[in-house]
C-alpha positions in Angstrom: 64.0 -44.7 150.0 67.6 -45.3 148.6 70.2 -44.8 152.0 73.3 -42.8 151.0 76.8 -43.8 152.5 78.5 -40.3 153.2 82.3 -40.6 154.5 83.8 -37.9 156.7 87.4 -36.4 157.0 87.7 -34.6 160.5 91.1 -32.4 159.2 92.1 -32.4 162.6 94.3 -34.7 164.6 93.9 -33.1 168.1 91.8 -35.5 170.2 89.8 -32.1 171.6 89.1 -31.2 168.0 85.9 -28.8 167.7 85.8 -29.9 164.4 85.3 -33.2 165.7 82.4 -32.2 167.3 81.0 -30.5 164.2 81.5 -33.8 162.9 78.9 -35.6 165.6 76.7 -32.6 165.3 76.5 -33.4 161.5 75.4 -36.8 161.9 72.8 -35.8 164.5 71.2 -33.4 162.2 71.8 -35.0 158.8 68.3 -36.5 157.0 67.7 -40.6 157.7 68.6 -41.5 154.5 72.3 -40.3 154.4 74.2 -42.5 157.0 77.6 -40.6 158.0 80.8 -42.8 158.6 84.2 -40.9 159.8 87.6 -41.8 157.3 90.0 -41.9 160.2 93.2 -39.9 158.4 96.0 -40.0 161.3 97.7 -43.3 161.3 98.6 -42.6 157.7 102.4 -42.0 156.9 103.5 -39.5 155.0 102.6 -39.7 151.3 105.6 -40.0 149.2 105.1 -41.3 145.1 107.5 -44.1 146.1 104.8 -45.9 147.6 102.9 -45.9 144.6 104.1 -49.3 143.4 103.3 -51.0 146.7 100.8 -49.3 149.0 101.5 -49.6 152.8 97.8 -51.6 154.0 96.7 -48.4 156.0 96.6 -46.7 152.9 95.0 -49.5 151.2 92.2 -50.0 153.5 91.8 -46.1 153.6 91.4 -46.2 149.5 88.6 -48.6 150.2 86.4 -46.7 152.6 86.7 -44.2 150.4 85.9 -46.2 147.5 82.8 -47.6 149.4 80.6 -44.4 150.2 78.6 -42.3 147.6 79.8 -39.0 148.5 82.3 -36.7 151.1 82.4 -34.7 153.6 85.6 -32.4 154.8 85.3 -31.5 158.2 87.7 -29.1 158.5 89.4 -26.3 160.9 92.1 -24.0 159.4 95.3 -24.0 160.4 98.1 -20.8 158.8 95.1 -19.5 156.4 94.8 -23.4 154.7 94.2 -26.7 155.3 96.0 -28.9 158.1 98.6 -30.8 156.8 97.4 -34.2 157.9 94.3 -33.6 155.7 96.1 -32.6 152.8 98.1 -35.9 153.0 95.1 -37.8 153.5 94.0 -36.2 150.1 97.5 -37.0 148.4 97.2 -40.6 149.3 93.5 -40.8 148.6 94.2 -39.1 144.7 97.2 -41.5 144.3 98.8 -43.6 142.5 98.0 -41.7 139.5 94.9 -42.9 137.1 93.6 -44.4 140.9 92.0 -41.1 142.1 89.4 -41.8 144.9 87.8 -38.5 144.1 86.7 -39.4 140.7 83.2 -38.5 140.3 82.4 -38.7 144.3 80.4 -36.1 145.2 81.5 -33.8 148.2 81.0 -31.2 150.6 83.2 -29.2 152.5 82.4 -27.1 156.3 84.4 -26.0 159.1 84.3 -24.5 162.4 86.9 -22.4 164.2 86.7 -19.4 166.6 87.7 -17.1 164.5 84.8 -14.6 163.2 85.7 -16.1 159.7 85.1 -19.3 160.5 87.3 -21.6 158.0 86.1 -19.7 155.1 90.0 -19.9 153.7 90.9 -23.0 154.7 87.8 -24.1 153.0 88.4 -22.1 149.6 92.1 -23.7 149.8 90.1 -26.9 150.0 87.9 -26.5 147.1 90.9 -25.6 144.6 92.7 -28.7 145.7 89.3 -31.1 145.2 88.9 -29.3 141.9 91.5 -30.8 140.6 91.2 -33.9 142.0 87.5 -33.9 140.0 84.9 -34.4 142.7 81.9 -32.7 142.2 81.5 -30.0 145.0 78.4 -28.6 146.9 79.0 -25.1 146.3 75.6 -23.8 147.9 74.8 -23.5 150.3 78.8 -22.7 151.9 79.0 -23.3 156.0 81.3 -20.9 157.6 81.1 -21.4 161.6 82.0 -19.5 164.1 82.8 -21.4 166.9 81.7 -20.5 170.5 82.3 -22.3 173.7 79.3 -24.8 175.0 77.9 -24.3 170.9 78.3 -27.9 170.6 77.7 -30.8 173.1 80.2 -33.8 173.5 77.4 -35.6 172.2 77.0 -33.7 169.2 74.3 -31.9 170.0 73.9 -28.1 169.5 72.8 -25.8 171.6 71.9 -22.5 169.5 68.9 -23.0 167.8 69.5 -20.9 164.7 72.8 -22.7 164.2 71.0 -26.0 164.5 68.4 -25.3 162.1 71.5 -23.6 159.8 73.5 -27.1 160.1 70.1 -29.2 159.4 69.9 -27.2 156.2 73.2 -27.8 155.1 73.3 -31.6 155.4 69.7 -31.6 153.7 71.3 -29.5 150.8 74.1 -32.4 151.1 72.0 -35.0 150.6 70.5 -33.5 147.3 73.5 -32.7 146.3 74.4 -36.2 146.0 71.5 -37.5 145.2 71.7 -35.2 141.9 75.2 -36.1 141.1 75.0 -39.7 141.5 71.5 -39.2 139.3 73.6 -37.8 136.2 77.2 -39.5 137.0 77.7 -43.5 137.0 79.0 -44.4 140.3 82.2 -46.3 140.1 82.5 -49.5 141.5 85.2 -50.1 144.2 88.5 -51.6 142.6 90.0 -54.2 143.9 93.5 -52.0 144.3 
């Protein structure tokens, strides 16, 4: 049984991020052939195109994780009815310099939690229009809008309503053969060496 290498934004910086703990509660519940590995995003600068002649090495080694795993998964909260800034500059840099997109053919998936009754569903549609047209192949079934609640989620990751838990473990299954199918009809790309 093939083991599939799964790399996870968490779109927040704050260090008491629920979305952080979606994150661990993901990895709990996800099948034991996809291994999840958080893509840390906040010690990246700014993305600016001047740096596209000469990467900074934070950026480079961040290019590489990315270039390393089989598929993606945005772990986001939503911020002003989009995506946090810090994640969208992750995404700049990632898709950058141009003919160098890390996106390329990389399956992904995209969830939130936030504790609002909406539960990241625009942050996450803001999302999928940017990924679009970065060309990553996106799980568009089944769509994971959660609605946050206090004690929902352990610091350990694990969760303590069942329905949500058995909700969650669907949604990394579906993950899984989502990628799976993807990286069946599309070539993966080897990491470059940029």
């Amino acid at each position: 049984m093939a083991t599939y290498k799964v790399g996870y934004f968490v779109g927040s910086l704050s260090s008491n991020s629920i979305n952080r703990l979606l994150a661990k509660a993901l990895a709990r519940l996800a099948p034991p052939d996809l291994e999840l590995i958080e893509i840390p995003i906040k010690d990246l600068p700014l993305y600016s195109p001047d740096y596209d002649a000469d990467f900074p090495p934070v950026a480079r080694a961040f290019k590489k994780a990315i270039a390393e795993m089989d598929g993606i998964l945005f772990v986001t909260p939503e911020y002003n009815r989009s995506i946090p800034g810090g994640l969208k500059n992750a995404i700049d840099w990632a898709s950058r310099p141009w003919g160098h997109n890390s996106f390329t053919a990389k399956p992904s998936g995209v969830i939130g939690t936030s504790p609002g009754s909406i539960g990241t569903a625009l942050a996450q549609q803001s999302l999928r229009s940017v990924l679009c047209f970065c060309n990553s192949p996106l799980m568009n079934t089944v769509e994971a809008y959660v609605q946050f609640k206090p004690g929902l989620i352990t610091e350990t990751g694990e969760v303590t309503d069942e329905h949500t838990a058995a909700f969650l473990t669907k949604y990394m299954n579906e993950l899984h053969a989502f990628i799976v199918r993807v990286l069946t009809v599309l070539p993966r790309i080897p990491p470059s060496a940029d």
